[in-house]
ROSE-4610 file (N, C-alpha, C; in Angstrom, 1 decimal, always signed):
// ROSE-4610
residu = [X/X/X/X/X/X/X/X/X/X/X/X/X/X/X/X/X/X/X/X/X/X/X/X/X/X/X/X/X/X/X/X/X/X/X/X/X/X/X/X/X/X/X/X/X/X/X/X/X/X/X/X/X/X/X/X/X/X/X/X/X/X/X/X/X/X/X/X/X/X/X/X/X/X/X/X/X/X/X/X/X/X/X/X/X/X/X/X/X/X/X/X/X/X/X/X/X/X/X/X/X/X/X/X/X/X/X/X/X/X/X/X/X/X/X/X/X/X/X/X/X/X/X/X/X/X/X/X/X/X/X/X/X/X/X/X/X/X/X/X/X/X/X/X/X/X/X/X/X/X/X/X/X/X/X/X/X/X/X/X/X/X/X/X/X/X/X/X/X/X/X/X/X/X/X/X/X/X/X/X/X/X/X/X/X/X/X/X/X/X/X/X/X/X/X/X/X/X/X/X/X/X/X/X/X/X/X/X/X/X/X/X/X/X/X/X/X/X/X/X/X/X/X/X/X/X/X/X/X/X/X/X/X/X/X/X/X/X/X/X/X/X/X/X/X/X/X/X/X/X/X/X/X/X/X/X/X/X/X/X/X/X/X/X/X/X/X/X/X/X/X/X/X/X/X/X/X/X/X/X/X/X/X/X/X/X/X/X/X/X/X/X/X/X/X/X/X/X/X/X/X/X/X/X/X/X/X/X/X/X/X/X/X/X/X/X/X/X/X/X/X/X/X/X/X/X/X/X/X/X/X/X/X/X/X/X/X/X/X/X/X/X/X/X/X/X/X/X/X/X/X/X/X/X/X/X/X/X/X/X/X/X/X/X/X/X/X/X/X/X/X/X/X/X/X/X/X/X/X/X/X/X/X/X/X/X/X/X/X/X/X/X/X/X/X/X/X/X/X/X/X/X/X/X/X/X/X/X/X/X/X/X/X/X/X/X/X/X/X/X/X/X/X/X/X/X/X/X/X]
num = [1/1/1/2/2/2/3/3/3/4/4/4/5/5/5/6/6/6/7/7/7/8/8/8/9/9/9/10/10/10/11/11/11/12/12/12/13/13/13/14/14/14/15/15/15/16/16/16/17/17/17/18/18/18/19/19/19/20/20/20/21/21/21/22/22/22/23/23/23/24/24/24/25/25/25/26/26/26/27/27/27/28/28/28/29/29/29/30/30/30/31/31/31/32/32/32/33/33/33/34/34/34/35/35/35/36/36/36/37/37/37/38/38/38/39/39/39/40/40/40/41/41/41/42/42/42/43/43/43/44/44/44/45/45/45/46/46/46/47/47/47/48/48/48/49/49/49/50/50/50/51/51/51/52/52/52/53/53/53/54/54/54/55/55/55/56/56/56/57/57/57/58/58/58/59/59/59/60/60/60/61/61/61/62/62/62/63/63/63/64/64/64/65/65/65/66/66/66/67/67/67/68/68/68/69/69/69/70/70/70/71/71/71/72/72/72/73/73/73/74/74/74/75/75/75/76/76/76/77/77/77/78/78/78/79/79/79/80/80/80/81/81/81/82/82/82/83/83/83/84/84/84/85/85/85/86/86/86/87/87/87/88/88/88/89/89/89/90/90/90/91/91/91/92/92/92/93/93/93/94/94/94/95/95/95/96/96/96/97/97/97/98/98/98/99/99/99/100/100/100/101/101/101/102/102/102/103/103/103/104/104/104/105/105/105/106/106/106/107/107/107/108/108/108/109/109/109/110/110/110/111/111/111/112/112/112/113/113/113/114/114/114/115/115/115/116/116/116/117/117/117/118/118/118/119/119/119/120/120/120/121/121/121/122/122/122/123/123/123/124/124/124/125/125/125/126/126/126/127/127/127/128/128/128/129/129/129/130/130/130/131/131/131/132/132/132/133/133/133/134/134/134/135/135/135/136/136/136/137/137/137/138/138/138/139/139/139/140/140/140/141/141/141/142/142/142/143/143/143]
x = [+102.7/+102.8/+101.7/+100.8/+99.7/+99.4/+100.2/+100.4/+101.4/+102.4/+103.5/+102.9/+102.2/+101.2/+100.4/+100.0/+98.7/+99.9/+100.8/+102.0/+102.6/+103.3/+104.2/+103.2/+104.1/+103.3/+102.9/+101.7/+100.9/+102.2/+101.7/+103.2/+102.6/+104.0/+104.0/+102.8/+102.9/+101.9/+100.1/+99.8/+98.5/+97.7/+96.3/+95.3/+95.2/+95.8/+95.9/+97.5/+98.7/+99.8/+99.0/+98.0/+98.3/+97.8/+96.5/+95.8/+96.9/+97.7/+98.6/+99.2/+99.8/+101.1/+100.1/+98.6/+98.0/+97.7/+97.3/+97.3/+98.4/+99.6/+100.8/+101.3/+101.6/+102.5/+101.1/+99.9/+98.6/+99.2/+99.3/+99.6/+100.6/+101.6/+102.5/+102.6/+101.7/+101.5/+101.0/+100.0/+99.1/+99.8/+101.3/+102.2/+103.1/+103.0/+103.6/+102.8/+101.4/+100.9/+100.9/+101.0/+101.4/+102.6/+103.6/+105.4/+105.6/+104.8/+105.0/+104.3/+103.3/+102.7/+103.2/+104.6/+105.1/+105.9/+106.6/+108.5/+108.3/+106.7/+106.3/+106.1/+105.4/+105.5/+106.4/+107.1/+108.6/+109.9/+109.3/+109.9/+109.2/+107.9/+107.4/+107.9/+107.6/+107.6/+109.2/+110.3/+111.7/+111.7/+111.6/+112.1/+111.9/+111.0/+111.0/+110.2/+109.9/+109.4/+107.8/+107.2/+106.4/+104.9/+104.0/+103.0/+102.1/+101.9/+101.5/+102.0/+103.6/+104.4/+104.2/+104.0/+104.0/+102.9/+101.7/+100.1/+100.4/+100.4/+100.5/+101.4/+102.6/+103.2/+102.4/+102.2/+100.8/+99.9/+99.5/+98.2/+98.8/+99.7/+100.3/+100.6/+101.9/+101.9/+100.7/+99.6/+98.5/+98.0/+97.9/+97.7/+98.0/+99.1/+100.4/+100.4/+99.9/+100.0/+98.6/+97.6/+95.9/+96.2/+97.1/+96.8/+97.3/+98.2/+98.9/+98.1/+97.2/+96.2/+95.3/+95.6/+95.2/+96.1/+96.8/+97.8/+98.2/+97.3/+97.6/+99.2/+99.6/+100.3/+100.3/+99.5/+99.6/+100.0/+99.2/+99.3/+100.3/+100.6/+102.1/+102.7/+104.3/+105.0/+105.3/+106.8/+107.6/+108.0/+108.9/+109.9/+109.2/+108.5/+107.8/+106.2/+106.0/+104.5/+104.8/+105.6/+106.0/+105.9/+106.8/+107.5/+105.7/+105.3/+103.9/+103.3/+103.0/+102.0/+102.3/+104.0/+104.2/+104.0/+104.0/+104.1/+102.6/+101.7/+100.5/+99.5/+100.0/+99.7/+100.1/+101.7/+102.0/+101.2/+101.0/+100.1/+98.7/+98.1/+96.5/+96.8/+97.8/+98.2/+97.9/+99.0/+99.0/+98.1/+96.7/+95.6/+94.5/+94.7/+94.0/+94.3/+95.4/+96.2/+95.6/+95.8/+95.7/+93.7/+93.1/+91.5/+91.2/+92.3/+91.5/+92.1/+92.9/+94.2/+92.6/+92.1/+91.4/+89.9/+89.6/+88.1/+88.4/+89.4/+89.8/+89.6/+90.5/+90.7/+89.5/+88.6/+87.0/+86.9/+87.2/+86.7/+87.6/+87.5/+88.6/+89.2/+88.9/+90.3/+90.0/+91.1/+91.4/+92.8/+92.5/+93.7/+94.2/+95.2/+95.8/+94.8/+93.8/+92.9/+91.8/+91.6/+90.3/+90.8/+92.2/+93.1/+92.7/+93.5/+93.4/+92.0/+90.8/+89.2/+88.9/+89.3/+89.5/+89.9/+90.8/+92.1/+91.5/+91.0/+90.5/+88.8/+88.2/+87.1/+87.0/+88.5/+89.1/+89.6/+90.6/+91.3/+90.7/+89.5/+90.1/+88.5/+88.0/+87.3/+88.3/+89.1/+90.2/+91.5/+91.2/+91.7/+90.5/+89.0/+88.2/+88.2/+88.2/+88.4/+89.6/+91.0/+91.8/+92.1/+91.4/+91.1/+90.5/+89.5/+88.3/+88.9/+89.7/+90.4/+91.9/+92.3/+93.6/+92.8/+91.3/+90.8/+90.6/+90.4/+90.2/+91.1/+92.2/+93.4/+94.1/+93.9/+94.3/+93.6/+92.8/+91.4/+92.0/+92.4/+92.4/+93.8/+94.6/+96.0/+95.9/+95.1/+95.4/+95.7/+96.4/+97.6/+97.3]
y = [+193.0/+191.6/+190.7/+191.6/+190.7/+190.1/+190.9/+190.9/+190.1/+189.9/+188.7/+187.3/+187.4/+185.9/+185.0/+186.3/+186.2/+185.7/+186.1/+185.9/+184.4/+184.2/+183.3/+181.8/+180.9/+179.8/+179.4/+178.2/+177.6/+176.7/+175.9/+175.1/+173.7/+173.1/+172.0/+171.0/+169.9/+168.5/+169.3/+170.1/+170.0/+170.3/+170.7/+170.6/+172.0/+173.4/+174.4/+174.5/+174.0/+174.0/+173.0/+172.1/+171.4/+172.1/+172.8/+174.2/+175.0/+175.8/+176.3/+176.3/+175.1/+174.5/+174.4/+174.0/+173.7/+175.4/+176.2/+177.6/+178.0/+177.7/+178.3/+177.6/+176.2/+175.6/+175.0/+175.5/+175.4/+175.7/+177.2/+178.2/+177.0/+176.5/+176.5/+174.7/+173.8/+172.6/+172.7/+174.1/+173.8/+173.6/+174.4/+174.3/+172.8/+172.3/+170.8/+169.9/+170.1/+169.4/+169.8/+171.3/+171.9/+171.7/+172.0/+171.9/+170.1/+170.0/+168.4/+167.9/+168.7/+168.3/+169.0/+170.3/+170.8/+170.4/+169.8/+168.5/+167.7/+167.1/+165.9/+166.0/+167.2/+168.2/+168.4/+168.8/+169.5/+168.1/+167.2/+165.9/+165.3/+165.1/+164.8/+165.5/+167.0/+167.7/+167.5/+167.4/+167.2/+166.2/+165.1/+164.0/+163.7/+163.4/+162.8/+163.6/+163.4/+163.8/+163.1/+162.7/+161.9/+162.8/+162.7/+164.2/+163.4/+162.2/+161.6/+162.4/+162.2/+163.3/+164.6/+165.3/+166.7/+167.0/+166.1/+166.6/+166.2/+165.6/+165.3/+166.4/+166.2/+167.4/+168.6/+169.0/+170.8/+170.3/+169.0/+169.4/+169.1/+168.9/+168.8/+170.2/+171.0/+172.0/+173.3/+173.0/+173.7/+173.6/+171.9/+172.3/+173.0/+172.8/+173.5/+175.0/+175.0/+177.1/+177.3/+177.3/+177.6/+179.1/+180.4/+181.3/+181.9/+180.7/+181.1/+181.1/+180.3/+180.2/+181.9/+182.3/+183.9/+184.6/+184.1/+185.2/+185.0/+183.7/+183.4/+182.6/+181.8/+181.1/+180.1/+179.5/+178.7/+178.9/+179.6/+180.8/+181.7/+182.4/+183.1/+182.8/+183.3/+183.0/+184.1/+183.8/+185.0/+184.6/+185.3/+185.1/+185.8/+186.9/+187.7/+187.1/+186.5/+185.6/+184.3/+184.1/+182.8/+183.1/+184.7/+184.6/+185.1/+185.4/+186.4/+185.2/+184.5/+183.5/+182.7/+182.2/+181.2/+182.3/+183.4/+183.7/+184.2/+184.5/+184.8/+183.6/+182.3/+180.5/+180.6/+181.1/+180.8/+180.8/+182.6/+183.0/+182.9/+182.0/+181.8/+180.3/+179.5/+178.5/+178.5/+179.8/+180.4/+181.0/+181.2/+181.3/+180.7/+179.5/+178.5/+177.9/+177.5/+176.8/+177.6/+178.8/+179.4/+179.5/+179.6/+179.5/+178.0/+177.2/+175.8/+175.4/+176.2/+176.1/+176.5/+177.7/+178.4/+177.4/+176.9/+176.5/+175.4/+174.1/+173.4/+173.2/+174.5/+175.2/+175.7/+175.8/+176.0/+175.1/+174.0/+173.4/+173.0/+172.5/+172.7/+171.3/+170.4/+169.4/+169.3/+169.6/+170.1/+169.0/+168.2/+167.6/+168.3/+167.6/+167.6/+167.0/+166.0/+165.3/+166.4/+166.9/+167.9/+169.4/+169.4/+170.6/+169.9/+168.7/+168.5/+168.1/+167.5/+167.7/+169.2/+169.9/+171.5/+171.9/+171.7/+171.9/+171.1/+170.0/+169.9/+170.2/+170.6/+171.3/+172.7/+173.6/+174.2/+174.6/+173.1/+172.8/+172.3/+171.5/+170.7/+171.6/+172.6/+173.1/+174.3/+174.5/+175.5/+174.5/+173.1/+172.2/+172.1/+172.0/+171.6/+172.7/+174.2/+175.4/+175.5/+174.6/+174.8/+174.1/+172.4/+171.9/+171.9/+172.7/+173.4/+174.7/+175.4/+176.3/+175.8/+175.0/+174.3/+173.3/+172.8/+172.7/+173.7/+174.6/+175.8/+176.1/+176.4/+176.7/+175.9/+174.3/+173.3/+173.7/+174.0/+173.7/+175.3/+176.1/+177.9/+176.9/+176.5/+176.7/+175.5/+174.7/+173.5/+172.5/+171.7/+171.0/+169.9]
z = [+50.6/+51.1/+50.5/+50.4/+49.8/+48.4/+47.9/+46.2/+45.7/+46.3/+46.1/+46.5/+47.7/+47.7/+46.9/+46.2/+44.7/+43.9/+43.2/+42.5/+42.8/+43.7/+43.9/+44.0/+43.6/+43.2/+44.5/+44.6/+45.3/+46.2/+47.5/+47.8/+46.7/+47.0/+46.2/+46.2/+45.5/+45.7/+46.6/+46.1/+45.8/+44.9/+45.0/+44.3/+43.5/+44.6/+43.8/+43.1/+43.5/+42.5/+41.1/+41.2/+40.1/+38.7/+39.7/+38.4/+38.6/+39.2/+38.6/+38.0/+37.4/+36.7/+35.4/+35.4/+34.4/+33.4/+34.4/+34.0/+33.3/+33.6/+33.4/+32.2/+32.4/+30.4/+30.0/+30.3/+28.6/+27.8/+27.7/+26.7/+26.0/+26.0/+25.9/+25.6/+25.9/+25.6/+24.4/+24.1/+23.3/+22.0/+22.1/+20.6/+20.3/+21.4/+20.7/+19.5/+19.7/+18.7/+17.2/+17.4/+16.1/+15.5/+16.8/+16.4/+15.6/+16.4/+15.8/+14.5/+13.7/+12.9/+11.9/+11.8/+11.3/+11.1/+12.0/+11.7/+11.1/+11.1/+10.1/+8.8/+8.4/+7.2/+6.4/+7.3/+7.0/+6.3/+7.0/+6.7/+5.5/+5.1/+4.1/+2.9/+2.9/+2.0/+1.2/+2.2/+1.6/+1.8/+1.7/+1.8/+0.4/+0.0/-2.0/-2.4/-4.1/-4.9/-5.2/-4.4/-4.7/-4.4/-5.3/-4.9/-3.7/-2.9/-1.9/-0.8/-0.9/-0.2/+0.2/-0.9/-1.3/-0.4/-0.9/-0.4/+1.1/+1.7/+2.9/+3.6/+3.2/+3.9/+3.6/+2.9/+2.4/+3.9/+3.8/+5.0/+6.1/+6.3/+7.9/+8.1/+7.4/+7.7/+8.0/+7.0/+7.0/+8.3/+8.9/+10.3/+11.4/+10.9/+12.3/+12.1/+10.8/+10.8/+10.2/+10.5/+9.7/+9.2/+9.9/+9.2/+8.2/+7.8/+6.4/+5.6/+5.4/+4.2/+4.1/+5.0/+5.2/+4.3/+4.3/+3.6/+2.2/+1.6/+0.4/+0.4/+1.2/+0.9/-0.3/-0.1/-1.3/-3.1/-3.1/-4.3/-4.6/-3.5/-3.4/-2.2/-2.3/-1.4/-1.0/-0.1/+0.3/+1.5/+2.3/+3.3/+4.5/+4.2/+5.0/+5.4/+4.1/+4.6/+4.7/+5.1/+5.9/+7.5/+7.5/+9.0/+9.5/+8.6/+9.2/+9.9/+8.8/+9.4/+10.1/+10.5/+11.4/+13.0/+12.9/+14.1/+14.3/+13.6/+13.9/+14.2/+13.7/+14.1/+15.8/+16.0/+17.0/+17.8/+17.7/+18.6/+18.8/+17.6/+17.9/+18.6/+18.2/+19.5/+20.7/+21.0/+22.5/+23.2/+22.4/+22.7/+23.0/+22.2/+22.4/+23.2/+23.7/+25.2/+26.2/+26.2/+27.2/+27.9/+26.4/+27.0/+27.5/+26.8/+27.4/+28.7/+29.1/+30.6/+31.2/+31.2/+31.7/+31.7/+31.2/+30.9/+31.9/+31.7/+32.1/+33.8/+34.4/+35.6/+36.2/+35.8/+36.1/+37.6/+37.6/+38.6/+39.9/+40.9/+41.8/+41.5/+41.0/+41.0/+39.1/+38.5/+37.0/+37.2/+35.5/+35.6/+34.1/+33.6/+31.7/+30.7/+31.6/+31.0/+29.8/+31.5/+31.2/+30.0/+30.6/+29.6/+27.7/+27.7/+26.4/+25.8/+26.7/+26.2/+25.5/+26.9/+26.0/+25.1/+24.9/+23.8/+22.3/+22.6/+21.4/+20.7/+22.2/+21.8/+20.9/+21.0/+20.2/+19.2/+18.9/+18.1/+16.9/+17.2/+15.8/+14.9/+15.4/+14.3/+13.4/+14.3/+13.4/+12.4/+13.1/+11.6/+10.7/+11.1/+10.1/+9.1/+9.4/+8.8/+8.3/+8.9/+7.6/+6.4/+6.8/+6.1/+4.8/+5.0/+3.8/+3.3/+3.9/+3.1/+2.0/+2.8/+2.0/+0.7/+1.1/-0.1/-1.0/-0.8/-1.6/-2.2/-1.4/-2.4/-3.0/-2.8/-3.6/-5.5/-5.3/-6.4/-7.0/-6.0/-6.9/-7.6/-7.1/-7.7/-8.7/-8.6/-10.1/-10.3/-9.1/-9.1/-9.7]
């Protein structure tokens, strides 16, 4: 009896449903900004021939997946280090959502506010790191 209480959500319209709800789609907010910076990518990179284009799309995607540059993407390809790194991105996403759900939730009234302060106290050094690596591999490959 006691164990399903811990489990089952808080009642509605308060202060502990709202950290709940925030605990629960972090994880899971944290991939819109990625998903989104990947459709924009994905849109650049096909849309024309123009290397403005090209480059812009390279660093949006870089955003949205930092650990492909792990895998030598740029330099080589493949179907398998694609699927590797979008799913190993996913999940350093879903980790980063989820510690800033948690950091966020630290205090008894936690809003989205405080989630996304977190989220980008997180985020944007693992864009400055992929930033400086997508430099790197710009410069190994020549372009």
């Amino acid at each position: 009896m006691a164990a399903s209480r811990l489990l089952a959500p808080p009642p509605r319209l308060g202060l502990l449903s709202y950290r709940w709800k925030i605990r629960r789609r972090g994880p899971f907010a944290a991939l819109l900004l990625p998903l989104s910076a990947f459709a924009a990518g994905t849109v650049l990179r096909n849309w024309g021939g123009s290397t403005i284009r090209g480059f812009g799309g390279f660093l949006l995607t870089v955003l949205a997946g930092p650990t492909v540059l792990l895998l030598g993407v740029p330099v080589t390809g493949g179907t398998l280090r694609y699927a590797v790194g979008a799913a190993t991105s996913a999940a350093m996403w879903l980790v980063v959502g989820w510690w800033a759900a948690a950091r966020a939730t630290r205090v008894p009234v936690a809003s989205w506010r405080d989630w996304f302060r977190e989220y980008c106290w997180l985020a944007i050094p693992i864009w400055l790191g992929a930033l400086a690596a997508g430099a790197v591999a710009w410069k190994k490959v020549g372009f």
